[in-house]
C-alpha positions in Angstrom: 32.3 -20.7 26.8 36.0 -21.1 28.7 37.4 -17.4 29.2 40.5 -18.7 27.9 38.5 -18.6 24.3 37.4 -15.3 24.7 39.2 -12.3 23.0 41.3 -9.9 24.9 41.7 -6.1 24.2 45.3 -4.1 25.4 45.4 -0.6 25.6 48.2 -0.4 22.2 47.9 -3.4 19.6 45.2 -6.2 18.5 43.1 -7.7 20.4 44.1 -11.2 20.9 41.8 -13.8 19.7 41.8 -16.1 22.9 44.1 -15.7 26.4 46.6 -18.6 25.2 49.9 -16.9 25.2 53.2 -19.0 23.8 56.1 -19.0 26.3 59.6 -17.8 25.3 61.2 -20.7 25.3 65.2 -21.4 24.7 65.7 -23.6 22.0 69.5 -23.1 20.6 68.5 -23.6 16.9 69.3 -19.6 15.6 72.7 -19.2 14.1 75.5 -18.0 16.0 75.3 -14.8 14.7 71.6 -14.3 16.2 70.6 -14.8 12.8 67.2 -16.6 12.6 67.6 -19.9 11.2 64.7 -21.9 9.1 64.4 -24.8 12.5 63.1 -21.2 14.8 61.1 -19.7 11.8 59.3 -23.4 11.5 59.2 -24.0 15.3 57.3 -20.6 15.8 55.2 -20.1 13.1 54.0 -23.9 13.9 52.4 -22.1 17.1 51.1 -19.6 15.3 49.2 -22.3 13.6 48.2 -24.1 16.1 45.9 -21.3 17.7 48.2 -19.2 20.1 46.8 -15.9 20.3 50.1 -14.5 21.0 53.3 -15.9 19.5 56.9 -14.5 22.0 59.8 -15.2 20.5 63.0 -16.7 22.6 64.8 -14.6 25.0 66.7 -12.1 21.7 70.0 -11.0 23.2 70.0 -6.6 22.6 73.9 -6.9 23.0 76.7 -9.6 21.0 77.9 -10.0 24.8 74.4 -10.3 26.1 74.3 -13.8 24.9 73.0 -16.4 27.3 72.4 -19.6 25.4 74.3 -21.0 22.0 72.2 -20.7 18.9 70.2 -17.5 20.6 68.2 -15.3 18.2 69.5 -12.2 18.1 67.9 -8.6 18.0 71.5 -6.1 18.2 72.0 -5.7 14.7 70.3 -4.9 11.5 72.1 -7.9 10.3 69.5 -9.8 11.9 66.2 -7.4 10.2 65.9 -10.2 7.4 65.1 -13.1 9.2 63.0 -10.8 12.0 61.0 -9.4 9.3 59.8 -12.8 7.7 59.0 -14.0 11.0 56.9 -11.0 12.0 55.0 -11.3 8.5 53.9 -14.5 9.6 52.8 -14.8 12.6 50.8 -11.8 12.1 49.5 -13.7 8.9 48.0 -16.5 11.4 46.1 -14.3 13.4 48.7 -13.9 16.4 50.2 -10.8 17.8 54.3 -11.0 17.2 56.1 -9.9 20.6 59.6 -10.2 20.8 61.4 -10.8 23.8 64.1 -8.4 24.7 66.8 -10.1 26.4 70.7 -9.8 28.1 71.6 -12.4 30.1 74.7 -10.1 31.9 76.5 -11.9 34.6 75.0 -15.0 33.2 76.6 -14.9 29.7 79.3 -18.0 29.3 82.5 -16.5 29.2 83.0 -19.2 25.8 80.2 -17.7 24.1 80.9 -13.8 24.1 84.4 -14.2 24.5 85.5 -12.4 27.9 84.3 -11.6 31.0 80.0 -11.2 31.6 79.1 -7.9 32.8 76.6 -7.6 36.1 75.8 -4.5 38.1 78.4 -5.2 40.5 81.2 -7.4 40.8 80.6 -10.9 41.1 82.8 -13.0 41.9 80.4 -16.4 41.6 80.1 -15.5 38.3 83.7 -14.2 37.3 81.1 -10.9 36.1 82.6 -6.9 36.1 80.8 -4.5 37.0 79.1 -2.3 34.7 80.5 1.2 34.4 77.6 4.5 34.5 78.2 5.1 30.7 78.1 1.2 30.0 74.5 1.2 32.2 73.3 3.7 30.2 74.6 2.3 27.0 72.4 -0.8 27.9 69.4 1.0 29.1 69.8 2.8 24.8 70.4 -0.8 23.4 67.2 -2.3 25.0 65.5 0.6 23.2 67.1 0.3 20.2 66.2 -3.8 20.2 62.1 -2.5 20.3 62.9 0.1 18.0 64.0 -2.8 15.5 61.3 -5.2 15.9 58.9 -2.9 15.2 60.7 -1.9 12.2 60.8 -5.6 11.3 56.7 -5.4 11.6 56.2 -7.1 15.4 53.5 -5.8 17.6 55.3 -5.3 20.3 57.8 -6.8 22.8 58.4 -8.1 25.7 61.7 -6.9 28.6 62.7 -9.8 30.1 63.1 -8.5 33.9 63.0 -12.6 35.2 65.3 -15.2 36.0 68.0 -13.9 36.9 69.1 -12.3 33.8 70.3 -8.5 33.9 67.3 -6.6 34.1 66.7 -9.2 37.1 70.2 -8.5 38.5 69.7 -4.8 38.6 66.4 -5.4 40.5 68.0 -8.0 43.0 69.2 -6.2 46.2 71.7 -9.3 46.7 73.0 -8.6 43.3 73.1 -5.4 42.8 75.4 -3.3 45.0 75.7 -0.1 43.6 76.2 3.2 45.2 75.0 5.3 42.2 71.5 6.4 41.1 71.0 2.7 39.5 71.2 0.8 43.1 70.2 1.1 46.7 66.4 1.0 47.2 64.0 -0.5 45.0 63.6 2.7 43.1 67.2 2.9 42.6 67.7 -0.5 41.3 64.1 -0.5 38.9 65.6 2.1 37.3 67.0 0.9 34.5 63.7 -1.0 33.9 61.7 2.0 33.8 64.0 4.0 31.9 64.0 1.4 29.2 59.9 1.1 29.3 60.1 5.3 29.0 62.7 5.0 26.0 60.4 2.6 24.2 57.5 4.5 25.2 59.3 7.4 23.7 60.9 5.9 20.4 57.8 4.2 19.2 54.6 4.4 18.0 51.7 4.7 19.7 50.7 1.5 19.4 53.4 -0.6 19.7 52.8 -3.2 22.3 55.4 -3.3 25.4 55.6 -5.8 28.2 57.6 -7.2 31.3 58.1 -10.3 32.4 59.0 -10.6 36.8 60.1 -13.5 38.7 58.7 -13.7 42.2 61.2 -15.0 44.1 64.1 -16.9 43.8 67.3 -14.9 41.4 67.7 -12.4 44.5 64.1 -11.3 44.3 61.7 -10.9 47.3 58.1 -11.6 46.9 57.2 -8.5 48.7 59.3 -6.4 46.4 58.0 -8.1 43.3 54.6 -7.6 44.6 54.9 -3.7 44.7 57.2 -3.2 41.6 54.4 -5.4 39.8 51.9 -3.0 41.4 53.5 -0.3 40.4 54.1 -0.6 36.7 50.4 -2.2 36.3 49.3 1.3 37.6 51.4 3.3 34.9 49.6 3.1 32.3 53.0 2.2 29.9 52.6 -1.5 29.8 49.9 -3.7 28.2 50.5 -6.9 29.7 52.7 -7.9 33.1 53.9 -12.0 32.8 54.6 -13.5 35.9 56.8 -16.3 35.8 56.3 -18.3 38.9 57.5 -21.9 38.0 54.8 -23.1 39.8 51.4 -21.0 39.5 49.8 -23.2 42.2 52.4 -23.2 45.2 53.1 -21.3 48.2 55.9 -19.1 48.7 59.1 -19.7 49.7 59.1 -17.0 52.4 57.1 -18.0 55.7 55.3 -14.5 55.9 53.7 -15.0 52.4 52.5 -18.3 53.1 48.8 -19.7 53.1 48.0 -18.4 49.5 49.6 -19.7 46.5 52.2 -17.5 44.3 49.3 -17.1 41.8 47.3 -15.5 44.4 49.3 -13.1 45.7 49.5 -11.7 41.9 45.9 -12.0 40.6 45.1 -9.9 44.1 46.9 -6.9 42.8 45.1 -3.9 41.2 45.8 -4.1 37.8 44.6 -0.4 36.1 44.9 -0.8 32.8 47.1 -3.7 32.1 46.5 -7.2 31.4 48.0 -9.7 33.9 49.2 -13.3 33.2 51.0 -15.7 34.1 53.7 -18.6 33.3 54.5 -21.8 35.7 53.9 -25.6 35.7 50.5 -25.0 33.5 51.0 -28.1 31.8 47.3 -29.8 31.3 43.8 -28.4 30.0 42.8 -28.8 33.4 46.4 -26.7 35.0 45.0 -24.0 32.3 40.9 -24.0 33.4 42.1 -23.6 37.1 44.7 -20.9 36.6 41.9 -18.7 34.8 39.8 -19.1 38.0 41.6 -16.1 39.4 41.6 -12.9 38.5 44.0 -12.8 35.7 43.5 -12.1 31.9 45.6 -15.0 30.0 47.8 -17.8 30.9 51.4 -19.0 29.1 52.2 -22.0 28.1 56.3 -23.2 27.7 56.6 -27.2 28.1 52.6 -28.0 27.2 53.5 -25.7 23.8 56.2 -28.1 22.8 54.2 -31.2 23.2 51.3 -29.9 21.6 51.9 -27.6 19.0 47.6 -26.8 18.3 46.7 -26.7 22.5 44.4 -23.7 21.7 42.9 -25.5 19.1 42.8 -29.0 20.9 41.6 -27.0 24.0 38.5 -25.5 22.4 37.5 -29.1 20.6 37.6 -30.3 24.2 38.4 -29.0 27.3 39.5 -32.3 29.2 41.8 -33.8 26.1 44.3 -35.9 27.4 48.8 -34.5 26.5 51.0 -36.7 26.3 53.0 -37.7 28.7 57.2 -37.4 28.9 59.7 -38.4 28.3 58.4 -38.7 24.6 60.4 -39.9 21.3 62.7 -38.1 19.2 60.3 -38.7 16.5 57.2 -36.8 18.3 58.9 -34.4 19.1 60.5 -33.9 15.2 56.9 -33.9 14.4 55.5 -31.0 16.8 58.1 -29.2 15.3 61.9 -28.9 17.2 65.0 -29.5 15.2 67.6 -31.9 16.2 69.6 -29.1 18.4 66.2 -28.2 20.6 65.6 -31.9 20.7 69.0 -32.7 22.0 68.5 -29.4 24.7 65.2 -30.9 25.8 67.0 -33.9 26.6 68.7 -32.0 29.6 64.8 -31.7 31.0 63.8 -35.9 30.9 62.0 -34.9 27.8 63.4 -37.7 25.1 62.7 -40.8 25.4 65.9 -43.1 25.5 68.1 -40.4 25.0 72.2 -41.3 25.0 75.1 -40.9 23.3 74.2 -42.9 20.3 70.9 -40.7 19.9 73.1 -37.5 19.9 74.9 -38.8 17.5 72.2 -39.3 15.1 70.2 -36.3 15.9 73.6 -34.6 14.5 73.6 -36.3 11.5 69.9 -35.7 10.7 
């Protein structure tokens, strides 16, 4: 049998039934308000369906001013406890464990979206972003906290702090980015530690069993591989994660940086000691075969972002055969309608070469429908 159908054990939560994790994906089809509409229920649960063993929800802003995307789902208010609650229920129904993804997008919030200036650890002027103050860092670092708090009130397993792509947790972590002079800048203890003062908070503020992970970027965002090696290192060996998620865009490339060349990004990573926690990883996995390959490192699960939209079921096609063929893009409107994205997602995959024929007369209708 293909590892990637055998179960997985964390230290805190289920097991997970096979190592096929769902990406969090951006898809704009919440309510303004971070309220989760019926298009994200149906769009997630439909995973849950198909097989995943883990279900992530989108990047879920912990702050109104955190927002990064329109139509985000939101995780700053009890307002938002409804809609969290009957997604929990379920994906946990189906036999997936519920993460949500903990998210502020900080110097990367449009200024249209939240209203006034983004925040950032320092002043950016690229990105029209103020600096945070102490009080507003640690204000943050409480938020994040009280995001996991929620979702595990709302019934989730656990969730997910999204350290990647530039967002804030990233921009704290980013010697380019963040210039501060206080305790949360300088070295790469200084500027990790907001990171692990949130993981300590959760550790703290929930139960014992509540499931907590962190998703890196390698490179790219500010971020050296060499530092994203060791802070990966490090927080694998303190026993207060249960999974680490690499997102490398591309599992099976070099790196950017000359001295880390002759071994792919996925390499570097799976070479790491790992203690206690399960390592996986995100980037270009797009085919069966992309997924068989990637598990032939040391790693414990693979994610899957654009092969989830296309096939809805790719655990489930993957265990009735190994070599099935996905489809190819750009794909219709219509296919896509069918594996489960709303009009609004559609129309923001269109930005990737997804649809096929997309134009202005499409949009149109896509509105309408």
């Amino acid at each position: 049998m293909s590892k990637l159908l055998t179960s997985l054990n964390f230290t805190r939560g289920p097991d997970m039934k096979n190592r096929f994790m769902l990406a969090p994906l951006t898809n704009s089809q919440s309510h303004e308000d971070g309220i989760m509409s019926d298009e994200e229920f149906h769009w997630l649960t439909m995973r849950a369906k198909g097989g995943f063993g883990l279900t992530m929800t989108c990047a879920s802003h912990v702050q109104a001013i955190g927002k990064g995307f329109p139509g985000q789902m939101g995780v700053f208010s009890d307002d938002h406890l409804e809609g969290l609650s009957r997604l929990a229920k379920e994906i946990n129904d189906h036999d997936s464990i519920s993460i949500v993804q903990l998210h502020h997008a900080g110097m990367r919030s449009p200024k249209e979206l939240i209203g006034e200036d983004p925040v950032c650890p320092s002043d950016n002027e690229e990105f029209s972003a103020r600096a945070l103050s102490l009080d507003e860092v640690k204000t943050l670092r409480d938020d994040f906290i009280a995001g996991a708090v929620r979702s595990e009130k709302a019934g989730f397993h656990g969730v997910e702090l999204h350290g990647a792509h530039g967002y804030i947790i990233c921009q704290f972590l980013s010697d380019e980015v963040n210039l501060r002079d206080d305790e949360y800048g300088g070295d790469l203890h200084g500027r990790a530690r907001l990171l692990n003062e949130i993981i300590d908070g959760i550790r703290s503020e929930c139960s014992k069993d509540f499931m907590l992970g962190v998703r890196l970027s390698s490179e790219r965002f500010g971020i050296k591989l060499g530092e994203s090696k060791q802070l990966a290192q490090e927080l694998m060996m303190s026993d207060k994660l249960d999974f680490l998620d690499m997102s490398l865009w591309d599992c099976f490339k070099e790196p950017q940086e000359e001295e880390y060349k002759g071994k792919t990004l996925l390499q570097h990573f799976a070479e790491l000691d790992k203690g206690n926690t399960r390592l996986g990883v995100a980037g270009n996995i797009r085919t069966p075969q992309d997924a068989t390959r990637a598990m032939e490192s040391d790693i414990d699960w693979i994610m899957l972002g654009r092969a989830a939209i296309l096939n809805h079921n790719f655990p489930l096609l993957y265990e009735d055969n190994p070599e099935f063929e996905t489809p190819t893009v750009p794909v219709t409107a219509d296919y896509l309608s069918d594996e489960g994205l709303s009009p609004k997602f559609i129309s923001y995959m269109s930005n990737w070469g997804f649809v096929e024929g997309y134009d202005d007369k499409m949009k149109e209708a896509l509105k309408k429908a």
